[in-house]
N, C-alpha and C positions, 0 to 999 in steps of 0.2 A: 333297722340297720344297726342301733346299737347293741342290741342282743348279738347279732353275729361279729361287733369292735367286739363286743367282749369276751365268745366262745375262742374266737382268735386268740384273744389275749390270755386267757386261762388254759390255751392247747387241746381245747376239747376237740375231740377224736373225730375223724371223719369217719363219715358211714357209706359203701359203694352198695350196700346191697338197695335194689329199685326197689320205690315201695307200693307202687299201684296206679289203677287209672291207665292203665291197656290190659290187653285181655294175657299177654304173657306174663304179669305180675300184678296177678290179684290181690288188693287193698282187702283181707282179713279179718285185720285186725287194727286197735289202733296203737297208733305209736306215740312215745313221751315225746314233749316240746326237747328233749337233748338229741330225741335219734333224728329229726327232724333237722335242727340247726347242724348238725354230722351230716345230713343229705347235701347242706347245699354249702356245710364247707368243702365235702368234697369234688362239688363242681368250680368252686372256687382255685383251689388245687390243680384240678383238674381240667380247665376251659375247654381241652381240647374236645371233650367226651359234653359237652353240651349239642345237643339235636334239636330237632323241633321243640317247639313251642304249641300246644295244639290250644287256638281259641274258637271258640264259636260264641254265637249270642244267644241270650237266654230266651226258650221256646213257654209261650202261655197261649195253650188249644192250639188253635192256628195261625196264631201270633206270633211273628218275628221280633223279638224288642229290641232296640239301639241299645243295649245291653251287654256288652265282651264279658265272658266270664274265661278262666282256665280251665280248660280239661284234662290237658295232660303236661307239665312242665314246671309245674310252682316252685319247685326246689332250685330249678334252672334257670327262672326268672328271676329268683333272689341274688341267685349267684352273680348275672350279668348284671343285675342294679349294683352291689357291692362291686362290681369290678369297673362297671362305668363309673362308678361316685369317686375312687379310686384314680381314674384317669388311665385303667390299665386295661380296657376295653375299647379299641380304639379302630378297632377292626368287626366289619360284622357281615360272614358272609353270606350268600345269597340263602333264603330260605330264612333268614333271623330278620329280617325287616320287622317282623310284630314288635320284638324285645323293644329298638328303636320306637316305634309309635306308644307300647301302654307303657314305657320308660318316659318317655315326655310328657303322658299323663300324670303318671305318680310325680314326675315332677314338678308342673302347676300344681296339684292340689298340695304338693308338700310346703311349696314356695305361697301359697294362700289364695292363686288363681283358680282359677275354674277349668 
């Protein structure tokens, strides 16, 4: 969170182009830690243009594990943490219940909980 206080703070540019992790924008190549902090200032900017969140758990052979990883949305998960820490997320419509759940996670472990 304080890397994006601080892209904030220094103007740094938002970035709309998607960058991967569905099949209509294919992840390439990789991208610097700025075009990255630009992806989710501009969902910050932008809430309205925040969609799915896609989670699933992580698969070993034929093993389900209690495990949530992201597969599609990281950029858009940073943005609703920054905007709920904010108090400017206050609204969350049907279909974003995940953000709600792994946001309370990162919350306990941030706060020293489990």
């Amino acid at each position: 969170m304080d890397d994006i206080a601080c892209a904030i703070h220094e103007g740094h540019t938002e970035e709309s182009e998607p960058f991967g992790g569905h099949w209509k924008h294919l992840c390439l190549e990789n991208k610097s830690t700025e075009w990255h902090m630009g992806r989710a200032l501009y969902f910050i900017k932008h809430p309205e243009e925040m969609k799915d969140i896609e989670v699933d758990n992580i698969c070993n052979g034929n093993y389900i594990c209690p495990i949530p990883i992201i597969i599609d949305g990281n950029h858009r998960l940073m943005a609703a943490m920054w905007l709920h820490d904010q108090g400017e997320m206050k609204k969350v419509k049907q279909g974003k219940v995940v953000v709600i759940i792994i946001n309370t996670a990162y919350n306990k472990t941030r706060n020293g909980g489990v």
